[in-house]
C-alpha positions, 0 to 999 in steps of 0.5 A, spaced: 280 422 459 275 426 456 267 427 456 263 427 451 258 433 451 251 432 452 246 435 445 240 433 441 244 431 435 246 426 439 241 420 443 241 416 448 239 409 448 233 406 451 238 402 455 243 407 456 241 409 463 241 401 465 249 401 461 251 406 465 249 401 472 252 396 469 259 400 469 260 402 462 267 404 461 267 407 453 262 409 448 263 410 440 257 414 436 254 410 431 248 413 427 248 420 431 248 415 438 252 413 444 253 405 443 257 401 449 263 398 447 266 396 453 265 394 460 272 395 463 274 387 462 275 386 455 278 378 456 272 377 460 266 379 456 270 376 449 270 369 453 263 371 455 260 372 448 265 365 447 263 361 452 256 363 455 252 369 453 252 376 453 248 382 453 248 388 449 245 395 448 245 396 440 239 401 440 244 404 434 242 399 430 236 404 426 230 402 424 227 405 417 220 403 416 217 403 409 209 403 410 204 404 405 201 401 399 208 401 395 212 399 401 214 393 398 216 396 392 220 401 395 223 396 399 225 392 392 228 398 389 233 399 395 236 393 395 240 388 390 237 381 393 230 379 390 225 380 395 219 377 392 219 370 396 220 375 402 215 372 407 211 375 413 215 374 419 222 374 416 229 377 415 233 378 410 240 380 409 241 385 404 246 390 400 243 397 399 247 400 393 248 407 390 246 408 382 254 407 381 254 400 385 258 402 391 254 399 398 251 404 402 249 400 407 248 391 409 241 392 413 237 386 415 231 388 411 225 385 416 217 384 413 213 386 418 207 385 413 205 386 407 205 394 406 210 394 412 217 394 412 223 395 417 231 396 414 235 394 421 241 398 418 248 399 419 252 406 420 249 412 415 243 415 414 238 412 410 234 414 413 234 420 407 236 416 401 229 412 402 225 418 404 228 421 397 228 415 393 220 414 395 218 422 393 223 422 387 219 415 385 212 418 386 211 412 390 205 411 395 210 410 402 211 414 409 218 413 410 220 413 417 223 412 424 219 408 429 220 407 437 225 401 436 230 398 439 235 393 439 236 389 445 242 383 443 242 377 447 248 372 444 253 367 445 251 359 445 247 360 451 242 365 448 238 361 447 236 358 454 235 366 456 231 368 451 226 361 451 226 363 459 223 369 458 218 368 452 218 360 452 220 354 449 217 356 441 223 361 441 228 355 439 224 354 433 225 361 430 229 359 424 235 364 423 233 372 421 226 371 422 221 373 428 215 374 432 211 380 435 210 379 442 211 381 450 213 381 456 210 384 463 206 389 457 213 390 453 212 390 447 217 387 443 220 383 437 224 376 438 229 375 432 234 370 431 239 375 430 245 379 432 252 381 430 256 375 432 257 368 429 256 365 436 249 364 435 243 369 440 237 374 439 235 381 438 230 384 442 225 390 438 224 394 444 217 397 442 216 402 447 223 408 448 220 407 456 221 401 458 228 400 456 231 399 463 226 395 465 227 390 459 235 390 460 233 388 468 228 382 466 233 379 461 238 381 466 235 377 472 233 371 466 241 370 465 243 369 472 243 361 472 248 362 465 252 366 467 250 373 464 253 380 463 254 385 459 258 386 453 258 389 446 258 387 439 266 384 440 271 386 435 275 380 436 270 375 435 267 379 429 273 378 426 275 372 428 268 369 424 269 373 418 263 379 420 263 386 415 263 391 418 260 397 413 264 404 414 270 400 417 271 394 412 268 399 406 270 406 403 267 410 398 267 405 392 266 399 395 262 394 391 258 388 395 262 383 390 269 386 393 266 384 400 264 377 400 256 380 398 256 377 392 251 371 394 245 377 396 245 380 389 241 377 386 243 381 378 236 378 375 231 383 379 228 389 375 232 394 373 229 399 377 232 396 383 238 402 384 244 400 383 243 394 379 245 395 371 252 398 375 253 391 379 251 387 373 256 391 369 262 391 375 260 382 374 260 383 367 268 386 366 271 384 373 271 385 380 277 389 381 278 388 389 277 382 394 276 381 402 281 377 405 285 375 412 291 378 415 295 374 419 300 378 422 307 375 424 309 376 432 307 375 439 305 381 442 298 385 440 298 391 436 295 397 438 288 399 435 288 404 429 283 409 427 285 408 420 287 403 413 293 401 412 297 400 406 299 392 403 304 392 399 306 386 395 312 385 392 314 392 392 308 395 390 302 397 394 296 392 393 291 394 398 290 396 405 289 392 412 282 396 414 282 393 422 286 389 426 285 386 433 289 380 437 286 374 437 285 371 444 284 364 440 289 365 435 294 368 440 295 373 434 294 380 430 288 379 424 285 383 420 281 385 414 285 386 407 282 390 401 287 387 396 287 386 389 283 381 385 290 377 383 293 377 391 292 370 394 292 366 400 298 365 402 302 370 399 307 374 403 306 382 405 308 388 409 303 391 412 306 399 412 303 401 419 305 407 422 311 407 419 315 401 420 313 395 415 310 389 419 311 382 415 304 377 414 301 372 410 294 372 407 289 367 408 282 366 406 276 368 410 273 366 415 280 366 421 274 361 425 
């Protein structure tokens, strides 16, 4: 066992003191933040997540906000996918890309109005990409982090809790967008989002203060189905296909190496970054692609902190980028980074601390 010791660099969650009631067994960091990672039960908050519904403190998911009369233009500079029918009230899946093409991040982009945006992003700070781009622009936008945090409500009986506490009109919500309301003087946003392909809502917490008090009223509106607390589930992530940026990615990853191709959109201007290179990398050829691992055996395979390698007919074609056992599958799984000439079906070792495990792989997603 070992602590984690306390400093301004890293932030607590709004709902972390709420967490901690709820008998919180691990963190990770993510965007200078503890976010939990479990509870003590992982087969049961997998199958809570499968079977009924969950919640989870993901205040790490960071707002960026865009605000000003050039907003929507730097919104469209910073992402790949074309924002121009982008309406008030929706999200948007998006790449954001450096000048050479390589992902640097898979927010949802949402539209709060027609100067101000939100990009919900993932692990890295762009925070300071947006506010350089901005400045090295001259353009017209504050750049900023607002008092915003995520709160996820998910699994396929979600959707009765949240229509519990803010009524009937939530189920309309289509998916990725949201609307601005409150509860008992909270102000939050309900959106139809959240990491997991078991359906579900994220809550906006709009005041840093109420974090507790939001966790407790979801808490009590979930008691008729079961609910409980749980995290963004590697298992069930894996199993449905999810990307996870910085695990499933490294530093030359293009959107097109991931499954992201359908959120580029090459005709936007050209001065949206990143853009000319990804017309380029499409033009000449993507060299690597994502697919599944299947991994021979029965028994589960402990967790790694690293890539490893995939060799193919003797030689080295790609790297397994995650792992986990598959209660559904009753398996190992994984994310391979492969050539572009590797196939479903072929047959590879993973070379994993030292000893090669053989497998399969296979399309994307498991389930």
């Amino acid at each position: 066992m070992f602590g984690i010791t306390a400093s301004s660099r890293l932030r607590p969650s709004p709902f972390y003191e709420a967490t901690l009631a709820e008998g919180v067994t691990a963190f990770t960091t993510y965007n200078h933040m503890l976010m939990p990672t479990g509870f003590g039960q992982p087969q049961a908050e997998y199958w809570r997540l499968i079977n009924g519904v969950s919640q989870w403190d993901v205040a790490v998911e960071r707002q960026v906000q865009l605000q000003g009369p050039d907003a929507a233009k730097l919104a469209q500079i910073l992402c790949t996918r074309d924002l121009s029918q982008c309406a008030v009230g929706q999200g948007k899946y998006v790449a954001l890309c450096n000048h050479d093409g390589v992902l640097i991040n898979d927010p949802i982009l949402l539209k709060l109005d027609d100067d101000r945006y939100w990009l919900s992003i993932a692990d890295s700070n762009i925070w300071f990409w947006a506010r350089a781009i901005a400045a090295e622009r001259g353009l017209r936008v504050t750049v900023s982090e607002p008092d915003v945090s995520p709160l996820a409500v998910q699994g396929p009986q979600a959707e009765n809790v949240v229509a519990s506490i803010f009524g009937d009109w939530v189920r309309g919500l289509k998916y990725f967008w949201f609307r601005n309301t409150e509860i008992a003087g909270i102000p939050v946003a309900v959106a139809r989002s959240g990491w997991s392909k078991q359906g579900g809502f994220e809550l906006y917490l709009m005041d840093g203060s109420k974090g507790t008090q939001l966790w407790n009223i979801v808490r009590e509106a979930g008691k008729p189905w079961g609910i409980g607390p749980g995290n963004p589930n590697a298992c069930e992530r894996i199993e449905t296909g999810l990307l996870s940026y910085g695990g499933d990615t490294d530093g030359s990853t293009n959107p097109f190496e991931v499954r992201m191709g359908k959120y580029v959109d090459l005709d936007i201007p050209d001065d949206v970054i990143g853009i000319q290179a990804l017309r380029r990398i499409r033009r000449e050829g993507v060299q690597r692609q994502q697919l599944g691992v299947l991994i021979d055996g029965d028994q589960p395979l402990e967790p790694g902190f690293h890539w490893h390698a995939i060799h193919h007919r003797g030689a080295k074609v790609g790297d397994l980028t995650n792992c986990v056992w598959s209660y559904r599958l009753q398996r190992n799984i994984g994310f391979g980074l492969v050539a572009i000439d590797c196939a479903a079906g072929d047959r590879v070792e993973v070379h994993r601390h030292g000893q090669p495990l053989p497998a399969s792989l296979c399309a994307l997603p498991f389930l």
